[in-house]
DSSP file (Angstrom, degrees, kcal/mol; ACC not computed):
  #  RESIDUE AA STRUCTURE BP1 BP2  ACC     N-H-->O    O-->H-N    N-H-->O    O-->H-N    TCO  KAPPA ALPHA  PHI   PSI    X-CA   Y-CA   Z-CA
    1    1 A X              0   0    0      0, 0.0     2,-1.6     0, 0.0     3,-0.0   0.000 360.0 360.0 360.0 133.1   42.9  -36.3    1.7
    2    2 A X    >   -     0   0    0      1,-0.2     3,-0.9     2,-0.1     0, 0.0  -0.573 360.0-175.6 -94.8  88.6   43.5  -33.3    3.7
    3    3 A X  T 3   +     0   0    0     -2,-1.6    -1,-0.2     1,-0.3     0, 0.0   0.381  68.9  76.6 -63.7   3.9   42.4  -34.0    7.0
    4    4 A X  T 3   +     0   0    0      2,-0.1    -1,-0.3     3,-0.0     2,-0.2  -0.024  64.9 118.3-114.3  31.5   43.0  -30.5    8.5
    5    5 A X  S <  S-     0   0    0     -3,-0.9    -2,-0.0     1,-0.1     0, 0.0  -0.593  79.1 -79.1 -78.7 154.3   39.7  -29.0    6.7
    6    6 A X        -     0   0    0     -2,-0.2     2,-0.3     1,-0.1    -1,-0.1  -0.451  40.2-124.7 -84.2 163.8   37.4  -27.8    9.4
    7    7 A X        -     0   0    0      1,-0.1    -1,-0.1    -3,-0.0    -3,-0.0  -0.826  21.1-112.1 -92.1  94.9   35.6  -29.7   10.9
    8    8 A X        -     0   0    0     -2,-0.3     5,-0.3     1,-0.2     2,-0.3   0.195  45.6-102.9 -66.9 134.5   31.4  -29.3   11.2
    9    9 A X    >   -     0   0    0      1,-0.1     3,-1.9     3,-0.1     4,-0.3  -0.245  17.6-123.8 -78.3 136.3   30.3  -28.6   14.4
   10   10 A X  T 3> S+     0   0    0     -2,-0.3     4,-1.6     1,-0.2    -1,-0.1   0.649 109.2  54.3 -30.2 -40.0   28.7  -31.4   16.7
   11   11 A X  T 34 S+     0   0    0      1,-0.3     3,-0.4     2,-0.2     5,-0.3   0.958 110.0  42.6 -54.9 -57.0   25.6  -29.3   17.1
   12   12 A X  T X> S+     0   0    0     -3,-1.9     3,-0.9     1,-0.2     4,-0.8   0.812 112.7  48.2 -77.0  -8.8   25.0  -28.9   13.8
   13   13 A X  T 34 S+     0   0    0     -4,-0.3    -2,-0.2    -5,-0.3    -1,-0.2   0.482 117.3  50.9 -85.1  12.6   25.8  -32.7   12.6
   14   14 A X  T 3< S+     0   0    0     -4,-1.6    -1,-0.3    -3,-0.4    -2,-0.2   0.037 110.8  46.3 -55.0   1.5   23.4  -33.6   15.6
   15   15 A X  T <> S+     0   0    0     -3,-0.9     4,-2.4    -5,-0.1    -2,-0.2   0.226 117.7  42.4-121.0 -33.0   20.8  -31.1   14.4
   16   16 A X  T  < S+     0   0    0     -4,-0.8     4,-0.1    -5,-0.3    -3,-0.1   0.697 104.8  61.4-105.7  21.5   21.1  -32.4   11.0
   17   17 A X  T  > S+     0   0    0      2,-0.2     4,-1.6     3,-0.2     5,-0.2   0.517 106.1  54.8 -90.6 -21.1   21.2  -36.1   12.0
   18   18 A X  H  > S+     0   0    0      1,-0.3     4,-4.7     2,-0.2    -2,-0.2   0.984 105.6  46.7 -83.3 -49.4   17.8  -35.3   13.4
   19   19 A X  H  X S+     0   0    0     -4,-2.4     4,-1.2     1,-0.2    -1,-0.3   0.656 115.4  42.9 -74.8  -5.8   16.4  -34.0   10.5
   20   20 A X  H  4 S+     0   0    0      2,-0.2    -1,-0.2    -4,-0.1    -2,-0.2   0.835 113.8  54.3 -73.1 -46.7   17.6  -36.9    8.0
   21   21 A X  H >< S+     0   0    0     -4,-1.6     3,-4.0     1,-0.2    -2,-0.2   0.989 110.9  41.2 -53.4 -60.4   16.7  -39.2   10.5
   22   22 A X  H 3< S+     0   0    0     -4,-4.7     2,-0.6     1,-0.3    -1,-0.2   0.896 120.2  48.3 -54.7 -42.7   12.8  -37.6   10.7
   23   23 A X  T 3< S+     0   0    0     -4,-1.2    -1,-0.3     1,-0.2    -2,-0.2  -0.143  77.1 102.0-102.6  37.8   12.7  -37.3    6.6
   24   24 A X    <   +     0   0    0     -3,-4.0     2,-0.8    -2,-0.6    -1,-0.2  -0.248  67.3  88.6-100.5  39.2   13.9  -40.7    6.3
   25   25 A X  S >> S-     0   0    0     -4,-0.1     4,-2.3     1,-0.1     3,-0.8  -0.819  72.1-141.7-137.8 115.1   10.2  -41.5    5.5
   26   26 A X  H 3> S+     0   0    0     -2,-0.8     4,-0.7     1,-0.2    -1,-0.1   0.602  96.4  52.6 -64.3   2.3    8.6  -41.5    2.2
   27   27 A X  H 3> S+     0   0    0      2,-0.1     4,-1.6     3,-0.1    -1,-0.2   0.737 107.6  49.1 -84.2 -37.4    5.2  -40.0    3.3
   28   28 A X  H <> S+     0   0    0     -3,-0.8     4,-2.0     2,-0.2    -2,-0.2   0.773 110.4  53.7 -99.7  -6.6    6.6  -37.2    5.0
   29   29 A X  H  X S+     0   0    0     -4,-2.3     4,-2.9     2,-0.2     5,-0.3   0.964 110.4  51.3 -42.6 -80.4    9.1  -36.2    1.6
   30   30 A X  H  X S+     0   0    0     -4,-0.7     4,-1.5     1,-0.3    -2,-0.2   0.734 107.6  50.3 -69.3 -17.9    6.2  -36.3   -0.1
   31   31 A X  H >X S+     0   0    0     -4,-1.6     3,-2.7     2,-0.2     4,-0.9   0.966 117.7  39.8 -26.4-100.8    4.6  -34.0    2.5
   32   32 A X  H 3X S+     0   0    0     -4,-2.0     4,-2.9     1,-0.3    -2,-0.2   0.582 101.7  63.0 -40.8 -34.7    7.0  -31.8    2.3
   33   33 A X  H 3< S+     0   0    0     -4,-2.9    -1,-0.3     2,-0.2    -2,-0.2   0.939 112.9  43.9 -66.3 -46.4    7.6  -32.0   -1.3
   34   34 A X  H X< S+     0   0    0     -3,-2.7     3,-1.4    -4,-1.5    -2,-0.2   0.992 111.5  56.1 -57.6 -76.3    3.4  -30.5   -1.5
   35   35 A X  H >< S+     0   0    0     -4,-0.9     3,-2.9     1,-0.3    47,-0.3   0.655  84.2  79.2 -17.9 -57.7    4.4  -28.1    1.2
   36   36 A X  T 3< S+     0   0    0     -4,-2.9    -1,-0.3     1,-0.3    -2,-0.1   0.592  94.6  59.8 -22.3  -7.3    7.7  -26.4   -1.0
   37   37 A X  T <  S-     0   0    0     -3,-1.4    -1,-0.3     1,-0.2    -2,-0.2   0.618 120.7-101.9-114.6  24.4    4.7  -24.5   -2.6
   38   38 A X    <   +     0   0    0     -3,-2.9    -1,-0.2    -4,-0.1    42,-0.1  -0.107  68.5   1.0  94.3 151.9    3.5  -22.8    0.7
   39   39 A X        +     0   0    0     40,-0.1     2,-0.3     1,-0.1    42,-0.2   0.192  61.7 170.1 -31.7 126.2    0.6  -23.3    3.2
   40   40 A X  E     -A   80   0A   0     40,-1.3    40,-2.8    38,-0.0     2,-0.1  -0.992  28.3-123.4-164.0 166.7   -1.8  -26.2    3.0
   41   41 A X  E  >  -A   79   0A   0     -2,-0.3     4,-1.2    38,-0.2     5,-0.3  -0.342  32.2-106.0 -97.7 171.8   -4.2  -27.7    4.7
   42   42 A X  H >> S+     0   0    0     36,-0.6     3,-4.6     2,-0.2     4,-1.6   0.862 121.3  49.9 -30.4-103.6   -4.7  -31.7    5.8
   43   43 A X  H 34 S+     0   0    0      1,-0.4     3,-0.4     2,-0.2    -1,-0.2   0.501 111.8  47.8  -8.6 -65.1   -7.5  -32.2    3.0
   44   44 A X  H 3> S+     0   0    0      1,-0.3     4,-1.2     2,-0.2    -1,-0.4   0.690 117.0  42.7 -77.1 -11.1   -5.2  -30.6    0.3
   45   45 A X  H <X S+     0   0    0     -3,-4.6     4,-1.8    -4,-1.2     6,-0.4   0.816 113.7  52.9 -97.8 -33.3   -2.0  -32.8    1.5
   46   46 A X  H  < S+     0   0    0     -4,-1.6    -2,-0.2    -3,-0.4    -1,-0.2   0.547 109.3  42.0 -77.0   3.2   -4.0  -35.5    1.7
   47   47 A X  H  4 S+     0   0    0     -5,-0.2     3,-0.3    -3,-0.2    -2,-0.2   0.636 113.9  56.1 -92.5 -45.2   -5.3  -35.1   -1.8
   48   48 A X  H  < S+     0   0    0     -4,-1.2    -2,-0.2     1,-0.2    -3,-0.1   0.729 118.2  39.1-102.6 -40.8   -1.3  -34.2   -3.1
   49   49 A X  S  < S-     0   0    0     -4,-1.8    -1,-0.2     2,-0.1    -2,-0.1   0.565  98.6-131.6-123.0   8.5   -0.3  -37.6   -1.5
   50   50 A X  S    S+     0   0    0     -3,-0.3    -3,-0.1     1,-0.3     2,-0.1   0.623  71.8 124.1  85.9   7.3   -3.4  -40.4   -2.3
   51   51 A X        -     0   0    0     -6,-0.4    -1,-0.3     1,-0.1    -2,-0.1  -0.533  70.0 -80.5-100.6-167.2   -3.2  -41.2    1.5
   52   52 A X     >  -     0   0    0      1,-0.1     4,-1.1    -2,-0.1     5,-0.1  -0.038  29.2-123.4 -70.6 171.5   -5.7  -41.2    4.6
   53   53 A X  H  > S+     0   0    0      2,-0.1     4,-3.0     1,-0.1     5,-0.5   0.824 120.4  53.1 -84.8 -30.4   -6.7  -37.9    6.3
   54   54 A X  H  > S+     0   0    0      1,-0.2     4,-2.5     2,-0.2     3,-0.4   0.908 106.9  51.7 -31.9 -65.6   -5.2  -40.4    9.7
   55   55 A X  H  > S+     0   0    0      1,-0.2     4,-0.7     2,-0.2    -1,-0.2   0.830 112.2  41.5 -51.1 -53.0   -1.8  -41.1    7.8
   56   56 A X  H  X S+     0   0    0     -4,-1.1     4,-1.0     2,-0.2    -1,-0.2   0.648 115.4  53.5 -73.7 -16.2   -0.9  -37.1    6.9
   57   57 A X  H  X>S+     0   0    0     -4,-3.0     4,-3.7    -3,-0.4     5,-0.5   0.872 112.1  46.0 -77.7 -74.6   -2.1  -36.1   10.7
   58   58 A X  H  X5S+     0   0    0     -4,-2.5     4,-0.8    -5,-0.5    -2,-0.2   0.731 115.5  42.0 -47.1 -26.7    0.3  -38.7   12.0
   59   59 A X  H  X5S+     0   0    0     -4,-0.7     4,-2.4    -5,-0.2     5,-0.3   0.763 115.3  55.4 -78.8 -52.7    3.3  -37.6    9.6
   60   60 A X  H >X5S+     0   0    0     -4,-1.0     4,-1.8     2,-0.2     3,-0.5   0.922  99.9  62.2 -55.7 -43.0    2.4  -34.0   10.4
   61   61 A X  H 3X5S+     0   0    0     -4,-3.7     4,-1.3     1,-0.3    -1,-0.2   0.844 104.5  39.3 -46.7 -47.2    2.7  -34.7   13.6
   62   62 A X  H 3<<S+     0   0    0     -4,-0.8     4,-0.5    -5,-0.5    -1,-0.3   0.666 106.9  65.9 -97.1   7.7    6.0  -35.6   13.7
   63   63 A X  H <X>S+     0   0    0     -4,-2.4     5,-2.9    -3,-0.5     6,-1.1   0.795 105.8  46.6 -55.3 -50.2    6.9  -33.1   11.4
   64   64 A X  H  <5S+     0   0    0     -4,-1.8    -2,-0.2    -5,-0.3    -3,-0.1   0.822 108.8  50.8 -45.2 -55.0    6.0  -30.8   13.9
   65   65 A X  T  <5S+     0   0    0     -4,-1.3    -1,-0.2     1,-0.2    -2,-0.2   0.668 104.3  50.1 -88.1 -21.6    7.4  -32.0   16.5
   66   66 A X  T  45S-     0   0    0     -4,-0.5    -1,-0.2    -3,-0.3    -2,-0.2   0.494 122.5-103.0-101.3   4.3   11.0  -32.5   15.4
   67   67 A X  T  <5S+     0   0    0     -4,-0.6    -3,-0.2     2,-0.2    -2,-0.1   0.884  85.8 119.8  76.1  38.8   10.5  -28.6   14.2
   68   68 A X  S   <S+     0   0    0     -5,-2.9    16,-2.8     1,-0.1     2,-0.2   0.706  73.2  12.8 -74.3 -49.6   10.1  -29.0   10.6
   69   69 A X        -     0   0    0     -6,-1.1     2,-0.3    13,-0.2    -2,-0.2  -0.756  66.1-154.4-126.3-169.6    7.0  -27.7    9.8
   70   70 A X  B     -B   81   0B   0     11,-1.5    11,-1.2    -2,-0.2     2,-0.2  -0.992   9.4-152.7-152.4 128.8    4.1  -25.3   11.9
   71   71 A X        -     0   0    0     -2,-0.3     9,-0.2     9,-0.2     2,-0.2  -0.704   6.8-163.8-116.2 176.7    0.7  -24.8   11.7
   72   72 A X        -     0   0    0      7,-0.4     7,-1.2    -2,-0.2     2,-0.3  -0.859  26.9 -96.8-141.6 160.7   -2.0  -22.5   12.3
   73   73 A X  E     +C   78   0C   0      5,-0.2     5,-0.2    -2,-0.2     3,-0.1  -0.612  31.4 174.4 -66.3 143.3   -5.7  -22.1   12.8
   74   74 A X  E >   -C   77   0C   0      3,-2.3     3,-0.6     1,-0.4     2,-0.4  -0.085  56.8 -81.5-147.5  61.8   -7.9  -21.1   10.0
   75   75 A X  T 3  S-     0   0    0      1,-0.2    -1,-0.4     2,-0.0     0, 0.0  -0.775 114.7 -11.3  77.5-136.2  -11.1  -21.1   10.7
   76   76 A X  T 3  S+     0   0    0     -2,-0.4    -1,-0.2    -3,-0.1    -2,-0.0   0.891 132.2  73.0 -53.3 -52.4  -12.4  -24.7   10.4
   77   77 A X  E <   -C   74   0C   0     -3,-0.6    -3,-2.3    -4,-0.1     2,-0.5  -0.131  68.5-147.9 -53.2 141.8   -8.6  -25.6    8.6
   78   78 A X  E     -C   73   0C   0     -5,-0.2   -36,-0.6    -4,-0.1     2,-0.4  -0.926  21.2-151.1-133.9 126.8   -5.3  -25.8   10.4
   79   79 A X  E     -A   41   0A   0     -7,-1.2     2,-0.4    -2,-0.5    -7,-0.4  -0.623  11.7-169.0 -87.2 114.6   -2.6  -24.6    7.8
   80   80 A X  E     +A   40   0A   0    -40,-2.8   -40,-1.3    -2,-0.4     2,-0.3  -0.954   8.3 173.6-126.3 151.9    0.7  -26.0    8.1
   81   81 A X  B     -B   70   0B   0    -11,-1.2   -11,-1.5    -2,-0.4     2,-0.8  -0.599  44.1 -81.6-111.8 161.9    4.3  -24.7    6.2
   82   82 A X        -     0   0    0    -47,-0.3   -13,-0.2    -2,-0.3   -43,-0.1  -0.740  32.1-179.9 -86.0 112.2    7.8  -25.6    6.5
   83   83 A X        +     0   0    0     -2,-0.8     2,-0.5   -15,-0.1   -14,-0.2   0.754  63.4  82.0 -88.4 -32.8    9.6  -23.9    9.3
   84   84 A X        -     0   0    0    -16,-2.8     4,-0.3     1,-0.1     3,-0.3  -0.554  58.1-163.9 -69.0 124.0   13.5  -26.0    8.3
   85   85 A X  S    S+     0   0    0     -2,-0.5    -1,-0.1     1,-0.2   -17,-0.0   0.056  84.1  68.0-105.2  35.9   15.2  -24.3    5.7
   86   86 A X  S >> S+     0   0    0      2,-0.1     3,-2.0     3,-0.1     4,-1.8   0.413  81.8  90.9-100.6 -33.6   17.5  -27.0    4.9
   87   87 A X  H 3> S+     0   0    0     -3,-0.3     4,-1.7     1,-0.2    -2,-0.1   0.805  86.3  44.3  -6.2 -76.1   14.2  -28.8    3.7
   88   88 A X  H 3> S+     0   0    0     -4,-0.3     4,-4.1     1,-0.2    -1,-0.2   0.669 108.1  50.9 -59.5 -14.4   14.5  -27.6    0.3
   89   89 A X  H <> S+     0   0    0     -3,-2.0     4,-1.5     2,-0.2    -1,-0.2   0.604 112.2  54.1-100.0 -17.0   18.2  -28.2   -0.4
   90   90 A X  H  X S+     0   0    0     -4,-1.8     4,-1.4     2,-0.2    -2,-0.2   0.890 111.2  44.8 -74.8 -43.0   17.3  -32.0    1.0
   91   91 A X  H >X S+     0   0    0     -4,-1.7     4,-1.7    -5,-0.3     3,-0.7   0.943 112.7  52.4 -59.1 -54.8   14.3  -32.2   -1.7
   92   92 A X  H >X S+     0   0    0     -4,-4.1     4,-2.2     1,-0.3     3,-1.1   0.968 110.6  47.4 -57.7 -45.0   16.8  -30.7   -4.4
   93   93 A X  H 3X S+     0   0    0     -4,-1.5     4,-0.6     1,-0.2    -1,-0.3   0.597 109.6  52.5 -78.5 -14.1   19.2  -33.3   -3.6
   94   94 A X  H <X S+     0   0    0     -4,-1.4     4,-1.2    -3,-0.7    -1,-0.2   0.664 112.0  46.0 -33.5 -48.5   16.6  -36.0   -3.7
   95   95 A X  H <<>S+     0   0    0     -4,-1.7     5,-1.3    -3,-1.1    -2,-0.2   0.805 110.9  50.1 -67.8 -33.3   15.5  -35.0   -7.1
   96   96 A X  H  <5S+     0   0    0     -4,-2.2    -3,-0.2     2,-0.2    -2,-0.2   0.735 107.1  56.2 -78.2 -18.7   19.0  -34.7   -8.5
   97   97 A X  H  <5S+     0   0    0     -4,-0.6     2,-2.6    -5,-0.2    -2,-0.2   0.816 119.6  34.7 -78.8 -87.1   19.7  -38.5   -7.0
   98   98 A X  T  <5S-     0   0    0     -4,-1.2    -1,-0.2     1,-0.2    -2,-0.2   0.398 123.3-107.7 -48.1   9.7   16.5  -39.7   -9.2
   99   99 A X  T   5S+     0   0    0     -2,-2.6     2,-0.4     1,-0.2    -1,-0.2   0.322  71.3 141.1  88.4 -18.9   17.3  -37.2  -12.1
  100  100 A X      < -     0   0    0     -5,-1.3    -1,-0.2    -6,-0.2    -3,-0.1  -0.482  50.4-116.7 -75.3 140.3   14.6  -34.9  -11.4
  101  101 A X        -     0   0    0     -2,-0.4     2,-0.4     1,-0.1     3,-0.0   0.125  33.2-117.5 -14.3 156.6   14.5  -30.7  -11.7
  102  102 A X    >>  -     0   0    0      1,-0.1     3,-1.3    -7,-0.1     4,-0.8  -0.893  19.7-118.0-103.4 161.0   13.9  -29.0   -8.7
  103  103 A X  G >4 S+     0   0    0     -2,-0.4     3,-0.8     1,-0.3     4,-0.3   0.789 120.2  52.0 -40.9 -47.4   10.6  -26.9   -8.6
  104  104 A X  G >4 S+     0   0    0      1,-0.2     3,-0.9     2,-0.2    -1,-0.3   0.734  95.8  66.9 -63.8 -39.3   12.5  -23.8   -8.1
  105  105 A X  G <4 S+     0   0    0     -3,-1.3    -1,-0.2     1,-0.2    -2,-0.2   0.714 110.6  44.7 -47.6 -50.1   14.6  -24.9  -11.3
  106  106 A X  G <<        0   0    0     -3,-0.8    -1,-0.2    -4,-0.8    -2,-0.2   0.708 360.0 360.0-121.8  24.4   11.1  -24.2  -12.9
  107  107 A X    <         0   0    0     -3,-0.9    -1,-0.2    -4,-0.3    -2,-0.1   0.137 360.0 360.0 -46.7 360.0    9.7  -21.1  -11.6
């Protein structure tokens, strides 16, 4: 092994420790996985994932918070997207460990 490849820097494997760590939960994958298609609301993620509206507020939340995703108001709705753009390349590598396509794969 050629140990004199560089070397990633602490900032980013502390930045990306954070975000494995926060999407080391299978509610908020599957969040995210609804999200990959663009802005939606609580209801519609809570419809995409067969949980409570409680359960996706709370996921969202810490989605939010660790600066994954973002929301907005919209009228009655608050619309939230994915702001990490290592997200998707986390998702593909998720699908490819279980054998699935990625979405993009079938655009």
């Amino acid at each position: 092994m050629d140990i004199s490849l560089p070397k990633i820097p602490p900032g980013t494997l502390n930045k990306s420790a954070e975000v494995i760590k926060c999407l080391g939960h299978p509610l908020r994958l599957r969040l995210l996985e609804a999200l990959e298609f663009g802005e939606q609301t609580v209801s519609e993620l809570q419809e995409f994932a067969g949980v409570s509206q409680a359960a996706v507020s709370q996921q969202l939340g810490i989605l939010r918070g660790r600066g994954i995703v973002d929301s907005r108001r919209d009228g009655i709705h608050v619309r939230y997207w994915i702001t990490e753009p290592k997200v998707s390349s986390i998702l593909a590598c998720v699908r490819e460990c279980s054998g699935e396509e990625s979405v993009y794969d079938e655009r």
